[in-house]
C-alpha angles and dihedrals in degrees: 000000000000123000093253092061090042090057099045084052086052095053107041079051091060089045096046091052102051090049085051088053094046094049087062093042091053080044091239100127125048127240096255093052092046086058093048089051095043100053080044087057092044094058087045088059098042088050088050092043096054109045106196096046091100103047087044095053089049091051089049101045088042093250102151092194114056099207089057086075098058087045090057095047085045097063098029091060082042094052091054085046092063093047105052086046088057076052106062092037099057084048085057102042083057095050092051088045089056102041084047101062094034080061087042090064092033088057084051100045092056094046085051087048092047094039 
């Protein structure tokens, strides 16, 4: 990668990373996100900061073209990302479902108590 791009990395990483910040401050984003975009933010930097990591991972992986490597980082975190999101997802359609049907016999309960 050029400077220029270096720098531009470097920048959008800054930038990243005090959104990140702010989105806690403002209590937005919870705590175990913050560390996943963090650590996001932190390889972003230490992939701005040394210029030739990424061209030496390639080489060493057999990747000709060097921008091919940070493609293929890109969707496979995505694609975790995707998973852990079907995760969590899946945790909370089971807690609706619970607390929906806990509310469904209180509901009951009380109409049995009022009835």
């Amino acid at each position: 990668m050029t400077g220029t791009t270096h720098a531009l990395l470097a920048a959008l990483t800054v930038v990243a990373v005090v959104m990140i910040l702010r989105l806690v401050r403002l209590q937005v984003l919870k705590a175990k996100y913050t560390i996943l975009w963090l650590t996001v933010g932190l390889v972003l930097a230490i992939v701005a900061a040394v210029p030739n990591l990424l061209d030496w991972a390639a080489d060493l992986l057999g990747i000709w073209y060097q921008p091919t490597l940070f493609l293929l980082l890109a969707i496979g975190f995505l694609l975790l990302l995707a998973m852990h999101f079907s995760y969590e997802l899946s945790r909370v359609e089971k807690r609706v479902r619970a607390l929906a049907e806990e509310l469904a016999l209180l509901r009951r309960d009380l109409d049995d108590e009022q009835g």
